[in-house]
gemmi code that builds the backbone of each chain (N, CA, C; Angstrom):
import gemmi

chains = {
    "A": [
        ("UNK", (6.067, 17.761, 0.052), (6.429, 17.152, -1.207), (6.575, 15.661, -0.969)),
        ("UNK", (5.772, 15.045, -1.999), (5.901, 13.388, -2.075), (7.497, 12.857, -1.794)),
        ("UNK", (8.036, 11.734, -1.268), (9.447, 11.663, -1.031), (9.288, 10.819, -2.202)),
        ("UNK", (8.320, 10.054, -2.798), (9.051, 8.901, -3.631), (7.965, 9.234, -4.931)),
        ("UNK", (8.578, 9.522, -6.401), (7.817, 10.037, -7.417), (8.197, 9.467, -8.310)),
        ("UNK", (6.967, 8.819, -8.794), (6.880, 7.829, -10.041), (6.470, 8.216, -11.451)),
        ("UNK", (6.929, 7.610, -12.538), (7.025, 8.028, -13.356), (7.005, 6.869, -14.590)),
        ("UNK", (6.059, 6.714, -15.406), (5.175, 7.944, -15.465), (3.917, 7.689, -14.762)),
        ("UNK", (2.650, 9.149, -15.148), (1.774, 8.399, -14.280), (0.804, 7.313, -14.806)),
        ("UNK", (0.879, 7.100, -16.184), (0.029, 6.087, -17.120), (1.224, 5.441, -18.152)),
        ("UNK", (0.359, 4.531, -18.372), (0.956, 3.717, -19.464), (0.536, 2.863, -20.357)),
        ("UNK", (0.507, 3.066, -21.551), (-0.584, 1.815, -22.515), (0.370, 1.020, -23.364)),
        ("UNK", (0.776, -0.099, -23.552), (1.207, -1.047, -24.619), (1.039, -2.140, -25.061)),
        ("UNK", (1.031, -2.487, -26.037), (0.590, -3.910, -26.646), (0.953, -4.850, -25.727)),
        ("UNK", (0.526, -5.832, -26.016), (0.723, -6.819, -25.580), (1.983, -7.668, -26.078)),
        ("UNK", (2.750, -8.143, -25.195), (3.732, -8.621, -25.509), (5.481, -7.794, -26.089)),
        ("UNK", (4.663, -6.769, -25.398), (5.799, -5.677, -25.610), (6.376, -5.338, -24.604)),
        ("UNK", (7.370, -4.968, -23.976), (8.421, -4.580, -22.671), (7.947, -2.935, -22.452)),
        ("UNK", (8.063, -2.874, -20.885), (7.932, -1.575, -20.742), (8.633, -1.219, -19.155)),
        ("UNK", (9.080, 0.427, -18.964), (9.853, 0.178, -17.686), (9.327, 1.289, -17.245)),
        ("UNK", (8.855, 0.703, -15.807), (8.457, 2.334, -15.120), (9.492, 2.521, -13.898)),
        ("UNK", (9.635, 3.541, -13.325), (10.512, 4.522, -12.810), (9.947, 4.835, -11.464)),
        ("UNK", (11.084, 4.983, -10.666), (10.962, 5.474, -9.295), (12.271, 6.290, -8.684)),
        ("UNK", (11.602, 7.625, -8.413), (13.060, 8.006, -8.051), (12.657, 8.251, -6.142)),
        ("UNK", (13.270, 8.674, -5.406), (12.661, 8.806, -4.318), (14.252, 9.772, -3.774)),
        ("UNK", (13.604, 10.754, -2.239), (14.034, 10.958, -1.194), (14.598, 10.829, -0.055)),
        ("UNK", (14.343, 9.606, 0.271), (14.037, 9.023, 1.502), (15.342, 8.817, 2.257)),
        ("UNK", (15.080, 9.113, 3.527), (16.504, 8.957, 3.519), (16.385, 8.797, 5.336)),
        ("UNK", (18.033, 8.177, 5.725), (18.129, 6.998, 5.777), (17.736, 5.803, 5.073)),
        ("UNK", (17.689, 5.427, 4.343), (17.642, 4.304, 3.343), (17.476, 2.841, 4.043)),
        ("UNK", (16.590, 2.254, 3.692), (16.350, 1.037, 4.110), (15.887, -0.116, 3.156)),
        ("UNK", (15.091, -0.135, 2.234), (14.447, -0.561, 1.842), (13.205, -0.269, 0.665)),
        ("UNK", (13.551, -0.760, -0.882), (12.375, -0.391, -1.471), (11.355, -1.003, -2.036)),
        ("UNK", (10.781, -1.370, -2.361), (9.462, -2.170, -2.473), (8.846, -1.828, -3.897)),
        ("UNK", (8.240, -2.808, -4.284), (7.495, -2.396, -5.734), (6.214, -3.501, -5.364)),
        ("UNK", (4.725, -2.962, -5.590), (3.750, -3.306, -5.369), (3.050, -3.181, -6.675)),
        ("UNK", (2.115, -4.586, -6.873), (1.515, -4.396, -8.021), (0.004, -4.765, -7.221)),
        ("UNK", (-1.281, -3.251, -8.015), (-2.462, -3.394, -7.353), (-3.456, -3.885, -8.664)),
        ("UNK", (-3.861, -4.365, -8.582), (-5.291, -4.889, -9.776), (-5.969, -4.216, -9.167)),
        ("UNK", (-6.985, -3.700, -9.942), (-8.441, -2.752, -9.645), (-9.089, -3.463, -8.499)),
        ("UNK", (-9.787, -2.999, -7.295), (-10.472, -3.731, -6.645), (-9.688, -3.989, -5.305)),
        ("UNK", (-8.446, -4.486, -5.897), (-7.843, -5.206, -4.400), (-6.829, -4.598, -3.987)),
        ("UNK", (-6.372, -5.503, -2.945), (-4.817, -4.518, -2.083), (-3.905, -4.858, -3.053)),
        ("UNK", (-2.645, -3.827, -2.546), (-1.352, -4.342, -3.089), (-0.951, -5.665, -2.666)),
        ("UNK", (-0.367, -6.234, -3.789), (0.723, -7.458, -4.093), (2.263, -7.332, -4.174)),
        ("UNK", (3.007, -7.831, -3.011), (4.050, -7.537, -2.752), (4.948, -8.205, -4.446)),
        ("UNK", (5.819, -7.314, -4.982), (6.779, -7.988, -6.613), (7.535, -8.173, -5.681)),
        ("UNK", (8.559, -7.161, -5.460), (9.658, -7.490, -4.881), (10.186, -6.607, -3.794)),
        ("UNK", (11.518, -6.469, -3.025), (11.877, -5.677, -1.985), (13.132, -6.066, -2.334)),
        ("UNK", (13.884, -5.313, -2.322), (15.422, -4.900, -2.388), (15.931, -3.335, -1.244)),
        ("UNK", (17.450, -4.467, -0.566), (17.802, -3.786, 0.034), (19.161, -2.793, 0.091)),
        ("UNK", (19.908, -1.524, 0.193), (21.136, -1.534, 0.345), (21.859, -1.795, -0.750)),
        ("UNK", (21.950, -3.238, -0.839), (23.120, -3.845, -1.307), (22.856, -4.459, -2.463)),
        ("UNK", (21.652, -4.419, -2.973), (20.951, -5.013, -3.749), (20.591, -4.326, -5.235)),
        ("UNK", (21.003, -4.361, -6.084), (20.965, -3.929, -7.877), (20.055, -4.302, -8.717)),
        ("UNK", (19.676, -5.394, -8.624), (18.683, -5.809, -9.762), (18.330, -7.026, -8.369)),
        ("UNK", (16.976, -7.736, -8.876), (16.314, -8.765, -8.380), (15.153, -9.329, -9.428)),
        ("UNK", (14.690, -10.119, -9.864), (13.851, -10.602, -10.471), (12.607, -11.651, -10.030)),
        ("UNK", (11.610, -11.525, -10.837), (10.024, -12.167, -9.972), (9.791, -12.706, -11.697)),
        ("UNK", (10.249, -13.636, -12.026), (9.799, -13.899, -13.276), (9.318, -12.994, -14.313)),
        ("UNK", (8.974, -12.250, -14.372), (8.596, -11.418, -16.003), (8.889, -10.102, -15.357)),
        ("UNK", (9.451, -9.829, -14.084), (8.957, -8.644, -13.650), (11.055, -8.709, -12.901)),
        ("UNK", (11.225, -7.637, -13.203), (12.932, -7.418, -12.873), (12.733, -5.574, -12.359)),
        ("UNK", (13.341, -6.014, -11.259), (13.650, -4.220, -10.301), (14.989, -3.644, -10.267)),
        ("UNK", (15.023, -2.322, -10.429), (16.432, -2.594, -10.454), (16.935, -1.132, -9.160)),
        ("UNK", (17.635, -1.536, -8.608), (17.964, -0.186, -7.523), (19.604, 0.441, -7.802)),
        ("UNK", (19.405, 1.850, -7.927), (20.743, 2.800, -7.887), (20.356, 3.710, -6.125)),
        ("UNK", (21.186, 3.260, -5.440), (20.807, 3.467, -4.385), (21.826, 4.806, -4.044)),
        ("UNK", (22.830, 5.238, -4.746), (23.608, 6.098, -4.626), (22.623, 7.526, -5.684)),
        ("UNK", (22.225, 7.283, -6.625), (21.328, 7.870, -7.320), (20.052, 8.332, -6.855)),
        ("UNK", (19.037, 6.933, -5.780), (18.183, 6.734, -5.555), (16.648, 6.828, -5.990)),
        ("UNK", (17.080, 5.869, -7.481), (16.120, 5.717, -8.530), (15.962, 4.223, -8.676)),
        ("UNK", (14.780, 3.520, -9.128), (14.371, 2.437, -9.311), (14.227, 2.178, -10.204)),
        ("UNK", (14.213, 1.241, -10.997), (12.717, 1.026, -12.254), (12.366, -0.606, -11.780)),
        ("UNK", (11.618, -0.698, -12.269), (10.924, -1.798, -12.534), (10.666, -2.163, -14.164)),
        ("UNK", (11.201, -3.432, -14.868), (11.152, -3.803, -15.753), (9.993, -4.892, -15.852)),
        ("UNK", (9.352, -4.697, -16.748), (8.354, -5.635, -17.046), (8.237, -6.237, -19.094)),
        ("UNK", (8.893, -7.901, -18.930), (9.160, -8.567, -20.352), (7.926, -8.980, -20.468)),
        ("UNK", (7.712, -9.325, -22.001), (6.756, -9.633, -22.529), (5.095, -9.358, -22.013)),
        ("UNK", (4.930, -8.246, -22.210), (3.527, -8.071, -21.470), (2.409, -8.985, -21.889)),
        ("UNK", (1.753, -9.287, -20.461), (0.262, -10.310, -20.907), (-1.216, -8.912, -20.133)),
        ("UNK", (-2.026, -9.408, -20.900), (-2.797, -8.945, -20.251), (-3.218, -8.630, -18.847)),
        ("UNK", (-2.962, -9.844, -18.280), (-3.071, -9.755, -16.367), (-2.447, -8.698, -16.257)),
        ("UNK", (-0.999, -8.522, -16.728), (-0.187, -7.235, -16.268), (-0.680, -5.784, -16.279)),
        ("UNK", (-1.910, -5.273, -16.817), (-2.572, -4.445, -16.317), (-3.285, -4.261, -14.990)),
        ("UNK", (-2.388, -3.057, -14.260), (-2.650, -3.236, -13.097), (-1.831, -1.344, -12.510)),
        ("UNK", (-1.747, -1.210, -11.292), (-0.636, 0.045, -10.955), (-0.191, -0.388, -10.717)),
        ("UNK", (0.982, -0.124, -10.378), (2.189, -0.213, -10.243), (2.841, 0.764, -8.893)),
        ("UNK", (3.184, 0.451, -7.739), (3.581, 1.019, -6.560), (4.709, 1.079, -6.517)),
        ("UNK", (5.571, 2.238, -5.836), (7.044, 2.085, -5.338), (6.897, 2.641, -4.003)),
        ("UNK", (7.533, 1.338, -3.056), (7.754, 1.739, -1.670), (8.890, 2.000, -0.548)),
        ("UNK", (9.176, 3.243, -0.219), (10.540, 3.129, 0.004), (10.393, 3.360, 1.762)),
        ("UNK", (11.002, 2.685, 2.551), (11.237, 2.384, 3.543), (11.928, 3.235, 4.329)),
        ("UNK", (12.166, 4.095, 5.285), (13.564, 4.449, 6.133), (13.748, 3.339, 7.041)),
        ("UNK", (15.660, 3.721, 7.408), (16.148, 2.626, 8.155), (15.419, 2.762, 9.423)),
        ("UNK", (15.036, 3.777, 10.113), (14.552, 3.545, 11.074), (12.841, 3.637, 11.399)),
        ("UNK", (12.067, 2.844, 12.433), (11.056, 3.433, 12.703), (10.418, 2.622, 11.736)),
        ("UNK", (9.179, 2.655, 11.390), (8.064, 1.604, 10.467), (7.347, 1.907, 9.501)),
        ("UNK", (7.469, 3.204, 8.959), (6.487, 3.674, 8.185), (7.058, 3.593, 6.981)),
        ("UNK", (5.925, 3.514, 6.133), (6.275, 3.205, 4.287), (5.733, 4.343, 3.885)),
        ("UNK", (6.520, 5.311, 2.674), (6.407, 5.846, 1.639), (5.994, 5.409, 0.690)),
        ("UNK", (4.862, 5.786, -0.046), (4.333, 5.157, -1.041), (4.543, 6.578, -1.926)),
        ("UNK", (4.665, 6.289, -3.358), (4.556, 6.529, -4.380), (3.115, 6.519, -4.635)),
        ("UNK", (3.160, 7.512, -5.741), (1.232, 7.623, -6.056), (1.127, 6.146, -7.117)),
        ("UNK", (1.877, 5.985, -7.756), (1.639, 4.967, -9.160), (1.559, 4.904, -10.203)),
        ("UNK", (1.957, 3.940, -10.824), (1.508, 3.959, -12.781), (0.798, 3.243, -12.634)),
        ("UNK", (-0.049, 3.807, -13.336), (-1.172, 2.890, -14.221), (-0.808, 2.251, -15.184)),
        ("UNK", (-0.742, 0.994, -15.494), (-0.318, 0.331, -16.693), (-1.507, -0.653, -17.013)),
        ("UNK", (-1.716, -0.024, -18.889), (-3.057, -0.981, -19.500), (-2.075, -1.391, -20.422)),
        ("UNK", (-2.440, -2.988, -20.614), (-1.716, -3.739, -21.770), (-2.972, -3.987, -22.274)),
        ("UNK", (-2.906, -3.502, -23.689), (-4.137, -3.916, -24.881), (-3.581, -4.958, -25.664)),
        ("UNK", (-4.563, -5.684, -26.037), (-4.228, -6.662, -27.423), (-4.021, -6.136, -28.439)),
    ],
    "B": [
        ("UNK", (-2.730, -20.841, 3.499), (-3.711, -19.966, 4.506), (-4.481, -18.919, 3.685)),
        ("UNK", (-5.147, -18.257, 4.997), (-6.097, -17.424, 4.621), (-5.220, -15.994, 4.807)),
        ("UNK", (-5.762, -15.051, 3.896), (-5.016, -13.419, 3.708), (-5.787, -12.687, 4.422)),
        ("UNK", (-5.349, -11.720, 4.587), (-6.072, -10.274, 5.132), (-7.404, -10.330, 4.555)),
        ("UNK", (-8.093, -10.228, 5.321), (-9.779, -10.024, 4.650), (-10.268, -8.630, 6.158)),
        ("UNK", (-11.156, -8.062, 5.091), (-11.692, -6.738, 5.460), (-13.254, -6.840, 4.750)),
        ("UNK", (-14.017, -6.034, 5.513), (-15.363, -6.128, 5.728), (-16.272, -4.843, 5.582)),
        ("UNK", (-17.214, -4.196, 5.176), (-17.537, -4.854, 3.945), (-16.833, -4.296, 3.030)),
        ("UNK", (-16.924, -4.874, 1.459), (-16.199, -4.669, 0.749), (-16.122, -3.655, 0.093)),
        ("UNK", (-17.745, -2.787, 0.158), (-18.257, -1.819, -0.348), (-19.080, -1.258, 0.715)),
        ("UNK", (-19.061, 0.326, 0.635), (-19.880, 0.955, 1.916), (-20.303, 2.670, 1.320)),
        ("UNK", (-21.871, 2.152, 1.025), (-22.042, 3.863, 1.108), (-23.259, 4.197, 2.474)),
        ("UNK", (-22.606, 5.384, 2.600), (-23.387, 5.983, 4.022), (-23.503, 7.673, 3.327)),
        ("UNK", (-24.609, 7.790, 4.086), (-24.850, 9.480, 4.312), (-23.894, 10.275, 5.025)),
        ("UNK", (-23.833, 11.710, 4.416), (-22.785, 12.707, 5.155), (-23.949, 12.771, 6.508)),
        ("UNK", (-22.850, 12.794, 7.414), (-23.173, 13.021, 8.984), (-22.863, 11.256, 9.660)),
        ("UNK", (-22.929, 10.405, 9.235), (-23.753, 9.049, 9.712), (-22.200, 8.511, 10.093)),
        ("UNK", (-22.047, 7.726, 11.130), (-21.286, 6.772, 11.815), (-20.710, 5.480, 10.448)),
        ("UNK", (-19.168, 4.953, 10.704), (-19.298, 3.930, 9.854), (-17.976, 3.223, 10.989)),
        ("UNK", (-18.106, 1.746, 10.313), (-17.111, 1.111, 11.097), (-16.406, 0.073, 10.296)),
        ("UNK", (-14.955, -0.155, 9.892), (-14.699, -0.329, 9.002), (-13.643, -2.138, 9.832)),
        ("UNK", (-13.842, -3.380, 9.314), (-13.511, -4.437, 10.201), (-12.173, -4.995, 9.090)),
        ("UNK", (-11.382, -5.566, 9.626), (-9.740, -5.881, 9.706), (-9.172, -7.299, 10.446)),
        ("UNK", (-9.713, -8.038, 9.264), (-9.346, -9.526, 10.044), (-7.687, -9.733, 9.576)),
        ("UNK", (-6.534, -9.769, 10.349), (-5.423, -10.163, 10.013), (-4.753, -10.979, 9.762)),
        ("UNK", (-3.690, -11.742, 9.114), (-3.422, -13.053, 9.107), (-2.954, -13.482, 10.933)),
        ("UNK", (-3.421, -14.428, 10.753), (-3.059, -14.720, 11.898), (-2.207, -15.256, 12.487)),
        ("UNK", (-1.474, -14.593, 13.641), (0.299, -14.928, 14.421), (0.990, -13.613, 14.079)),
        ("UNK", (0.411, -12.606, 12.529), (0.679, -11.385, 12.596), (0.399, -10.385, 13.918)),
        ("UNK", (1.774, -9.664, 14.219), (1.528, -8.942, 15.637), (1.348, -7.279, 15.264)),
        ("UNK", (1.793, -7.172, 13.613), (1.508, -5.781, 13.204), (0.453, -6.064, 12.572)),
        ("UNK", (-0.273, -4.206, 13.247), (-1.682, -4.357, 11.619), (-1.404, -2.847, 11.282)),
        ("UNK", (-1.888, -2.448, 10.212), (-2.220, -1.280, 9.749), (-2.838, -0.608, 9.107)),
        ("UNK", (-3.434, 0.619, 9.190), (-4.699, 1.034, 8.524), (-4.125, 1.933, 7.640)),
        ("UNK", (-4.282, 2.515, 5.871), (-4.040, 3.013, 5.187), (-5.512, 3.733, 4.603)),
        ("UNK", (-5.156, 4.524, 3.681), (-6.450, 5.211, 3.266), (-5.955, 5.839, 1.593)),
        ("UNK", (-7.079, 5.371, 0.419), (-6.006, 5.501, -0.995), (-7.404, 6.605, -1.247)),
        ("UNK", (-6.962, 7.053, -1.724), (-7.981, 8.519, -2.388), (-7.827, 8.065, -3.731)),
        ("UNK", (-8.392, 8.400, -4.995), (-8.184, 8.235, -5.966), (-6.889, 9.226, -6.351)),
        ("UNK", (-6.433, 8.642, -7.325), (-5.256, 9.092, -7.999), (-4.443, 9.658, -7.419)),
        ("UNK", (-4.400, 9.243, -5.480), (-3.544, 9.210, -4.771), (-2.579, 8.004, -4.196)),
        ("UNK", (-1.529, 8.615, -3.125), (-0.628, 7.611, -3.302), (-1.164, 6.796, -1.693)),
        ("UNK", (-1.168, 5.683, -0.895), (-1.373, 5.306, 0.324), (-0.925, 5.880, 1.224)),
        ("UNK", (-2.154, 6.930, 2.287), (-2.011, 7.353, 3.411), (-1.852, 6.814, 4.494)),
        ("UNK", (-0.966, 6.595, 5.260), (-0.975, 6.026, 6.499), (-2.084, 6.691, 7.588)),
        ("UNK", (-2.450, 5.685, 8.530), (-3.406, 6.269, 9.255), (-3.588, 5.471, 10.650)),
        ("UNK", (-3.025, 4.637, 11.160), (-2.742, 4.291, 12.152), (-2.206, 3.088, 12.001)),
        ("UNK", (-1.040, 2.144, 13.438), (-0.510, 1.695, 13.186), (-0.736, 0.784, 14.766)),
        ("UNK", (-0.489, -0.520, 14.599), (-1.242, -1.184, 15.650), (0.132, -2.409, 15.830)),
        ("UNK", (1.121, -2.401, 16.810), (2.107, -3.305, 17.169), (1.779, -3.965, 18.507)),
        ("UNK", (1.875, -5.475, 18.509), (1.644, -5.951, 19.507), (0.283, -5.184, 20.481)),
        ("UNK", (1.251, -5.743, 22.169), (0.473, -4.741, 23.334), (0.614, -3.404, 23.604)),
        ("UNK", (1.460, -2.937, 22.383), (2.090, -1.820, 22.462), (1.103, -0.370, 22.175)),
        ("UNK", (1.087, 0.966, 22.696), (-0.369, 1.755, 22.585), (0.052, 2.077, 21.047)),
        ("UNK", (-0.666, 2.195, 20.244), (-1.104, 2.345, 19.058), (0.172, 3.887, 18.461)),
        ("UNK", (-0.163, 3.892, 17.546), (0.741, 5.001, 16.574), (-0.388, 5.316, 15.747)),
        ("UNK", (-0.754, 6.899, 16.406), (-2.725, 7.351, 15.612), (-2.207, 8.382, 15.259)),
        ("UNK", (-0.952, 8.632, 14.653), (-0.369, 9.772, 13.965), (-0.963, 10.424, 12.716)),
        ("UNK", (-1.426, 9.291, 11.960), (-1.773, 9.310, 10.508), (-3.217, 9.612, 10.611)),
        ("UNK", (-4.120, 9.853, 11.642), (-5.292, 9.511, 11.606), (-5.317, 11.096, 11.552)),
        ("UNK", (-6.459, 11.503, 10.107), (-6.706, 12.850, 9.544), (-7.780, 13.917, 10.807)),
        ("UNK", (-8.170, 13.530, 11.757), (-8.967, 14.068, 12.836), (-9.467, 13.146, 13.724)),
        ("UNK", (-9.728, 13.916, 14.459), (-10.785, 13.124, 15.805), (-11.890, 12.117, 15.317)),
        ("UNK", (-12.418, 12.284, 14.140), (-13.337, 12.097, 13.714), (-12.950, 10.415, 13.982)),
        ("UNK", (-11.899, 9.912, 13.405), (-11.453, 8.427, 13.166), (-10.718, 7.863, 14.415)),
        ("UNK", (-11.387, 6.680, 14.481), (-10.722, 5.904, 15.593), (-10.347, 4.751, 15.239)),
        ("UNK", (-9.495, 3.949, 16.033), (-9.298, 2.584, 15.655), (-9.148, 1.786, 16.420)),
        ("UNK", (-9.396, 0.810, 16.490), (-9.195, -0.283, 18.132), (-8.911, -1.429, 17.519)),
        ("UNK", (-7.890, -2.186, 18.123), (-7.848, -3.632, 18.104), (-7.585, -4.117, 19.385)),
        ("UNK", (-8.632, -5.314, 19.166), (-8.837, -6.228, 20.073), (-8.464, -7.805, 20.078)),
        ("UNK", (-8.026, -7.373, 21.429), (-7.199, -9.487, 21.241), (-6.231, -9.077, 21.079)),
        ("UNK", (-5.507, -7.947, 20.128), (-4.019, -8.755, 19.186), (-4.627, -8.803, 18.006)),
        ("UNK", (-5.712, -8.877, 17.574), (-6.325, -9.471, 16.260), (-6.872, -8.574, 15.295)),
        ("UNK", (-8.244, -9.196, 15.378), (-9.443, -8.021, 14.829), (-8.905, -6.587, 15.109)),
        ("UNK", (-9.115, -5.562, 14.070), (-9.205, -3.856, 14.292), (-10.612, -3.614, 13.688)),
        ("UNK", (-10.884, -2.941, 14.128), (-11.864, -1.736, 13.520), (-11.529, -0.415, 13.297)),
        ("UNK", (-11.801, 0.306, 12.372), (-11.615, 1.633, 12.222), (-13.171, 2.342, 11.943)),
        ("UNK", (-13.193, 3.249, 12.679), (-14.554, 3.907, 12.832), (-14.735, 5.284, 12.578)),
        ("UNK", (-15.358, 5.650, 11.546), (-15.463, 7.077, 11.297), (-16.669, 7.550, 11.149)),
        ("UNK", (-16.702, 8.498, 12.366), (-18.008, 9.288, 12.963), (-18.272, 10.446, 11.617)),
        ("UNK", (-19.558, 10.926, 11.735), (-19.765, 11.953, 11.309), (-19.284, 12.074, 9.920)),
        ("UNK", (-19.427, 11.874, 9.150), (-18.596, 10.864, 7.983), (-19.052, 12.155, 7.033)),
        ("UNK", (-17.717, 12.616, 6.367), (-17.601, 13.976, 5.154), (-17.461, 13.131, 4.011)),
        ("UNK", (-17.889, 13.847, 2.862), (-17.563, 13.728, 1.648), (-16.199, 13.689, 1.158)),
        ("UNK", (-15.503, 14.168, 1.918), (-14.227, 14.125, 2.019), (-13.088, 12.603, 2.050)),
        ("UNK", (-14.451, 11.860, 3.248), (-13.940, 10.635, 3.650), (-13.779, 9.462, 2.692)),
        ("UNK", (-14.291, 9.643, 1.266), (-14.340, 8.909, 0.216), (-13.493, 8.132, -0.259)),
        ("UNK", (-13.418, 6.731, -0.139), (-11.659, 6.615, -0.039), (-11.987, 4.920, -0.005)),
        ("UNK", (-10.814, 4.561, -0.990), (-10.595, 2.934, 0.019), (-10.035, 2.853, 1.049)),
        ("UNK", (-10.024, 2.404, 1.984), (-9.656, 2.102, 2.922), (-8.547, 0.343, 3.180)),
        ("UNK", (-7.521, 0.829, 3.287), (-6.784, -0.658, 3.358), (-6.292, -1.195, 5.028)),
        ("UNK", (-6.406, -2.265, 4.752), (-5.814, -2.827, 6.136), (-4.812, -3.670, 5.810)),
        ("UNK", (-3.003, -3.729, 6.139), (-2.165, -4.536, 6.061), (-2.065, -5.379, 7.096)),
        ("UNK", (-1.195, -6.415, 7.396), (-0.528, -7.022, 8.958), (0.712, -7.376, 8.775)),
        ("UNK", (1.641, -7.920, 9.258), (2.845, -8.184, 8.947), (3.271, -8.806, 10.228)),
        ("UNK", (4.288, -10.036, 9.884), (4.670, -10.534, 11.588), (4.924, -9.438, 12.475)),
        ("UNK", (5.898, -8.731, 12.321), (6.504, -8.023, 12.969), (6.679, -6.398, 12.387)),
        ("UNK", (6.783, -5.417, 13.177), (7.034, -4.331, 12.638), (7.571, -3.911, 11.713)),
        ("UNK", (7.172, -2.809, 11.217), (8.073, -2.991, 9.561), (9.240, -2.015, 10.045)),
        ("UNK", (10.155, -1.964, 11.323), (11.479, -1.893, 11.845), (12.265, -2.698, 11.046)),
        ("UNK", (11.712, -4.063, 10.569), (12.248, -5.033, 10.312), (12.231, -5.009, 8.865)),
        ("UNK", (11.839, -6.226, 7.721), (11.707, -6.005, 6.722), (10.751, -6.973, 6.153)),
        ("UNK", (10.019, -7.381, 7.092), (9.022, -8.340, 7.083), (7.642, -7.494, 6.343)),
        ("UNK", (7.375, -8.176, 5.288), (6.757, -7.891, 4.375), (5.343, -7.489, 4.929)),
        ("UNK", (4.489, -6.400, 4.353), (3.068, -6.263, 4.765), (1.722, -6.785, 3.907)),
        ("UNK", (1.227, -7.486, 4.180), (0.305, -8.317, 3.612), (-1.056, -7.357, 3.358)),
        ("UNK", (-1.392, -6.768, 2.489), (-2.950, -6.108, 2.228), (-4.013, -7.180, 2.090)),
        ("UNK", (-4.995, -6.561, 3.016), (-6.519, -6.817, 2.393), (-7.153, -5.943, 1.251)),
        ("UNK", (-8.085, -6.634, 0.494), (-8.620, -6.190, -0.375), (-9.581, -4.575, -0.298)),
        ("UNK", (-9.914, -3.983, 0.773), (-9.913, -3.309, 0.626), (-11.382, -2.660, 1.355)),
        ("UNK", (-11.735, -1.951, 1.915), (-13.086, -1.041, 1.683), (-13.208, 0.101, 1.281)),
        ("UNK", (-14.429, 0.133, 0.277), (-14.552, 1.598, -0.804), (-15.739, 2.290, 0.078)),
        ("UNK", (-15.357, 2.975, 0.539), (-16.318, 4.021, 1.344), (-16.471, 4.741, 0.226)),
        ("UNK", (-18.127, 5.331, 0.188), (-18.288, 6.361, -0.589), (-19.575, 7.122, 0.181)),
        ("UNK", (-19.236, 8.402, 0.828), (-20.490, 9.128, 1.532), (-20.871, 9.765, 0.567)),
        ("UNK", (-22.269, 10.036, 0.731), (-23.094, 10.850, -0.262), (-23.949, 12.336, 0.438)),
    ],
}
model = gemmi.Model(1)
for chain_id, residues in chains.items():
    chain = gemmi.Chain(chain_id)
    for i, (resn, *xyz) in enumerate(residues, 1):
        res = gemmi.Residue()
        res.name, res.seqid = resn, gemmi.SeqId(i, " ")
        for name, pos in zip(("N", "CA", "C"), xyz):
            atom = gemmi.Atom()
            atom.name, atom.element = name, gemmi.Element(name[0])
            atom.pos, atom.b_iso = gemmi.Position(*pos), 0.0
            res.add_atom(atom)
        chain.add_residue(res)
    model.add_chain(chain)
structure = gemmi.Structure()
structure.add_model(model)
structure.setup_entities()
C-alpha cells in the first residue's frame, strides 16, 4: 500500500479561482514533506518542504500546510493562472536513511 | 547555473534491444538518483548513487537494469533486453548531499522510453 495518498486524483477550475489538494500519508518516523509541481514533459519542481515543526509555509500563490500529528497536508493554491496547470506531488521523507515517498498526484487543469 | 540535464530526451527501441539512458548532474552534487514514473503512477525509486560510496540498486526492478557512475559525475542507466513493460520516463535527480539530510533534490527533465 502507497504510504502517501493524494487526493484528489484530477482537478479542473477556472481560472482565477482557488483550489486545495490534499495529502495524507503514513510515513513514519517523520521527517520531512515536500510538495512538487511537474509540467508535462519535465521533472519535478521543488514548491516547498516543511519540517516537524512547521504548519503552514508559503511560495507566493502557492501555501502548504502540515498537521503532522494527523499527518495530512494540503497544498493551497490562490488565484489560479494558467501556468498552474501542472501535477501536483506530495513527498514525504522518513527521519532516517534517504529515500522519498512519492505520492501518485493531482492533475490540475486551469481553463479560461 | 546549469540543472540536471539527461539525454536523450525521447527514446524508442525495439522489445529485446539494449538502451542506455545518460545523467549529467549539477555539479559539486555528491548525490544522484535514478527514478522511473509509469503513467498515472507515482515515482519509483531505482537506484541511488552517494559519493565513493557502493551504490543502493535496491529499487532496480531486475537484472535487466544497471547503473554506473563515473567520476562522481555522469551516470548511466542501462537497460538490456528492453520489455514493453519498460515504458516509462525515466528521471534523474542530484542533490549536494544525501537526502539523510534535507537538501533538496534537483530533477532532470526526463527520458520517455517507449519499446515497441
Amino acid at each position: 500500500k502507497n504510504q502517501v495518498e493524494q487526493s484528489p486524483q484530477s482537478l479542473i477550475i477556472l481560472e482565477g479561482k482557488n483550489c486545495t489538494l490534499q495529502c495524507n500519508y503514513t510515513v513514519s518516523p517523520f521527517s520531512n514533506l515536500r510538495w512538487y509541481k511537474q509540467d508535462t514533459g519535465r521533472g519535478p519542481v521543488s514548491l516547498t518542504i516543511m519540517t516537524f515543526s512547521e504548519n503552514t509555509k508559503s511560495n507566493g500563490r502557492y501555501t502548504a500546510t502540515l498537521d503532522a500529528d494527523t499527518k495530512q497536508s494540503s497544498l493551497h493554491i490562490t488565484a489560479s493562472q494558467l501556468s498552474d496547470s501542472a501535477s501536483y506531488i506530495c513527498v514525504v521523507k522518513r527521519r532516517s536513511g534517504y529515500a522519498l515517498n512519492f505520492g501518485k498526484g493531482t492533475s490540475l487543469l486551469v481553463t479560461p | 547555473g546549469a540543472g540536471v540535464s539527461q539525454s536523450p530526451s525521447n527514446k524508442v527501441t525495439e522489445k529485446g534491444k539494449d538502451v542506455e539512458l545518460r545523467c549529467d548532474p549539477i555539479s559539486g552534487h555528491t548525490a544522484l538518483y535514478w527514478y522511473r514514473q509509469s503513467l498515472g503512477q507515482g515515482l519509483e525509486f531505482l537506484i541511488y548513487f552517494q559519493g565513493n560510496s557502493a551504490p543502493d540498486k535496491s529499487g532496480l526492478p531486475s537484472d535487466r537494469f544497471s547503473a554506473e557512475r563515473t567520476g562522481g559525475s555522469v551516470s548511466t542507466l542501462t537497460i538490456q533486453r528492453t520489455q514493453q513493460e519498460d515504458s516509462a520516463v525515466y528521471l534523474c535527480a542530484s542533490s549536494l548531499e544525501g537526502a539523510s539530510g534535507s537538501y533538496e533534490q534537483y530533477f532532470g527533465p526526463g527520458t520517455r522510453l517507449t519499446v515497441t
